[in-house]
N, C-alpha and C positions, 0 to 999 in steps of 0.2 A: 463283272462277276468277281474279280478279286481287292475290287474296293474294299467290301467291307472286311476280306482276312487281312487286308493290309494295314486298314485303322484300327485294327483289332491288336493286331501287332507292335504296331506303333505306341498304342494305347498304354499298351503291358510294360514294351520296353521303359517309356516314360516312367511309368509307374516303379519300376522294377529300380532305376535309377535312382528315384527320390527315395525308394525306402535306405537303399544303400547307402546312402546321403546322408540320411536321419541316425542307421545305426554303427553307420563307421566314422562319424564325425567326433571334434577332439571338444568331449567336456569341459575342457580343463578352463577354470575361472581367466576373465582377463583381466591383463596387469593391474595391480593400482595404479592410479593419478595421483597427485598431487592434489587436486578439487574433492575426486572421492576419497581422500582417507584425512584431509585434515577439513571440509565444509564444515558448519555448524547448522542444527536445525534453529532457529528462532526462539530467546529466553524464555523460560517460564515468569512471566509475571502479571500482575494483578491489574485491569483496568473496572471501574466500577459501571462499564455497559457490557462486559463480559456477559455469556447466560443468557437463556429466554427472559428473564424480567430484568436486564440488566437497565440502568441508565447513565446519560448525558452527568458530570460534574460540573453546573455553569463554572466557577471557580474557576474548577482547572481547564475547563476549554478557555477563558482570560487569560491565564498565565502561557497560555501553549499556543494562544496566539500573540501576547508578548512575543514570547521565544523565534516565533517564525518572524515577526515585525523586526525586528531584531536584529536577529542571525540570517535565518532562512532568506527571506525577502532578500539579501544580496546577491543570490543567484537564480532561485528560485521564483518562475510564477506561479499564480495562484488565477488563471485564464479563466475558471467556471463558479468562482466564486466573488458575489458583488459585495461593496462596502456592505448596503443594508440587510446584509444575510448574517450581519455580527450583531444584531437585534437581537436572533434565536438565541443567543449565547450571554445574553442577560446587558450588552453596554444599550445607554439610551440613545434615543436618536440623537441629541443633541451632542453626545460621543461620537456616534459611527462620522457626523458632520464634521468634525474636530478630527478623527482618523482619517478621512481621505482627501481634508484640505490638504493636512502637515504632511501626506503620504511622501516619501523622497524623489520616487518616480513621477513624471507628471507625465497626465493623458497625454498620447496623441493628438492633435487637431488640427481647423485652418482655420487660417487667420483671414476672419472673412471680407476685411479692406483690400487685403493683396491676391488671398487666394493661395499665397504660399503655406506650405506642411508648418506646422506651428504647436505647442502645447500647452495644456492649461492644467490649475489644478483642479485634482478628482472632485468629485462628487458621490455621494451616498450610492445613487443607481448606477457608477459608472462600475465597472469587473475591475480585482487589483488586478494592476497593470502589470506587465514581465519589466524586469529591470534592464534588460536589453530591448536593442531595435528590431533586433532580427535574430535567426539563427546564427548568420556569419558572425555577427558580433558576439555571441555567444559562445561559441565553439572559440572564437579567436582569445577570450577571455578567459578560456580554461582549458588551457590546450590541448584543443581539441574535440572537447570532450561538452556532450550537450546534456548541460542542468533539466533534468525530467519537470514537467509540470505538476506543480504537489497538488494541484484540485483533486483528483482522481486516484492518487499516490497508495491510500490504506486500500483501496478496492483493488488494484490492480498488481501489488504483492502477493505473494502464497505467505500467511501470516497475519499481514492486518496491519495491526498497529505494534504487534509483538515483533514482527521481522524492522518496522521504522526504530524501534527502542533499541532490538538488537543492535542494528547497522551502526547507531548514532555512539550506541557506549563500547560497540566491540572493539575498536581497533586498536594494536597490539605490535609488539614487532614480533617478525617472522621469525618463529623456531626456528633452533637451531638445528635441530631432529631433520624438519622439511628441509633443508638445504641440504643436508647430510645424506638424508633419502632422495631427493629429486635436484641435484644441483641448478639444471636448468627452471626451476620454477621462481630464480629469486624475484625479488619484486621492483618489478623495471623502474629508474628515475619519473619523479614525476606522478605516479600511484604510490597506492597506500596499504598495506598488509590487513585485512578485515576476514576474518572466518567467516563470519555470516553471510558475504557479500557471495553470488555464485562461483566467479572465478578464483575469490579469493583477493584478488587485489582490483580496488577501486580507485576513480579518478578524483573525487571527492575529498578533498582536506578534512580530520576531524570537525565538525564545526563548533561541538563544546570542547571546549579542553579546560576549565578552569571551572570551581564555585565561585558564585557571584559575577557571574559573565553579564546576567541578567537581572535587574534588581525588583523585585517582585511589586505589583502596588498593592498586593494583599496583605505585604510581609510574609510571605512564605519563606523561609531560607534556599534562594534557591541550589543547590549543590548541582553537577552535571546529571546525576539519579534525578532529580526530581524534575527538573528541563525536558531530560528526553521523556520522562514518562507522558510530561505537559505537550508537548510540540506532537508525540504522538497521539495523544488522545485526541486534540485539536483536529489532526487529518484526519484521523477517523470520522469525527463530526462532519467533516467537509466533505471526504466521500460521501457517509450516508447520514443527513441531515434526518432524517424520516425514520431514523432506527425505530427510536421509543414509540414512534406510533406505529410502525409495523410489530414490536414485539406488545402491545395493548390489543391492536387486532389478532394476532396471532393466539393470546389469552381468548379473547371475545371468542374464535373459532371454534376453539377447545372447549369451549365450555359450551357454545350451542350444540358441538356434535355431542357431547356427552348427555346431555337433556333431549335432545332429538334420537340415542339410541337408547334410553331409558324409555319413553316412549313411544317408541315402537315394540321393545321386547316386551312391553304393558299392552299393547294391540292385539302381540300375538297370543300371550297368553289367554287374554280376552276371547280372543275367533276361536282358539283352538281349545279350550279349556274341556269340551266335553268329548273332545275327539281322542282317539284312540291314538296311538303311535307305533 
């Protein structure tokens, strides 16, 4: 019989507790950081697949995969994306053939007289290869510190391709303000001061630092602006190969629901025309 005054009690008291909780607890904001008061959100600037009708630049997807052939490729794989997927991006096959002969890395293989591990060079259908063996080797080549796979790079950002331009052209040396205000936040040997980056300081060496790093086969001038702009539209491509026809279908949709609700509010007024309301 005194079960239930007890859980009733117990109930209250709980209850009684959390409100006490809720309105005697201390509002007061918590400290700054160092991350939140100097982070940066991602530049404003201009790619032309931006928008529902945006599209692909073949051009500049060329030059942005120069840029990553280049630069990038030193550290950076490219695991989900094959030589012959730079077809979509306007080179011929008789190019992509010529890019993954010359490729620097070569395939993995076996050598099938001995059966020992062996490598050959790429092929059209083979995936660009990582320019390491492994991880160990990779983390041991940049101490520590493991080169992300750019196949998947603009989708797997907050940003896109705006946070890859960001990161590429932000870095900066560290205010004198943030030491001032955060002594302990300087930026440890070996990393590098970047606003855009989350914590602020990344493992990652600039990797433009000059105009004409890269010499264009378009002629385009290339300056460090117009590199990163290229190298990131390029990932963006490689994330999502399929944009422009998702945003053509995405038009198609649009446009059958608007003829599909034009003709029905023509149904209705049809059935219901004589009827009262």
């Amino acid at each position: 019989m005194l079960v239930k005054p007890i859980g009733f009690l117990a109930g209250l008291a709980f209850v009684s507790a959390l409100l006490a909780a809720i309105l005697f607890s201390s509002h007061e904001a918590p400290e700054p950081s160092a991350t939140s008061t100097y982070h940066l959100e991602p530049k404003e600037v201009h790619f032309s697949f931006d928008g529902p009708f945006g599209k692909y630049d073949r051009q500049q997807l060329q030059r942005g995969f120069q840029v990553y052939q280049e630069v990038c490729s030193a550290c950076h794989s490219m695991k989900m994306v094959a030589f012959r997927d730079l077809e979509e991006i306007g080179f011929t096959k008789p190019e992509v053939k010529a890019i993954a002969k010359q490729w620097k890395t070569e395939v993995p293989s076996i050598n099938p007289d001995t059966g020992e591990p062996a490598t050959r060079k790429a092929l059209p259908t083979d995936y660009i290869p990582s320019p390491y063996a492994n991880e160990v080797a990779a983390r041991a080549a940049n101490n520590n510190a493991l080169p992300p796979d750019m196949s998947l790079l603009a989708k797997a950002r907050e940003g896109g391709a705006h946070y890859i331009y960001s990161i590429v052209t932000g870095y900066q040396n560290q205010p004198a303000e943030l030491l001032k205000r955060f002594p302990d936040a300087k930026t440890p040997n070996g990393l590098h001061y970047n606003p855009y980056f989350a914590n602020l300081n990344i493992a990652m060496p600039p990797p433009l630092v000059a105009d004409g790093q890269v010499t264009y086969a378009d002629g385009t001038k290339a300056t460090v602006d117009q590199m990163a702009k290229d190298a990131s539209a390029f990932l963006m491509w490689a994330a999502e190969p399929k944009l422009e026809s998702r945003h053509r279908w995405g038009l198609v949709v649009v446009l059958y629901l608007l003829i599909a609700t034009a003709f029905a509010y023509g149904a209705y007024r049809n059935i219901w025309r004589d009827k009262k309301h």
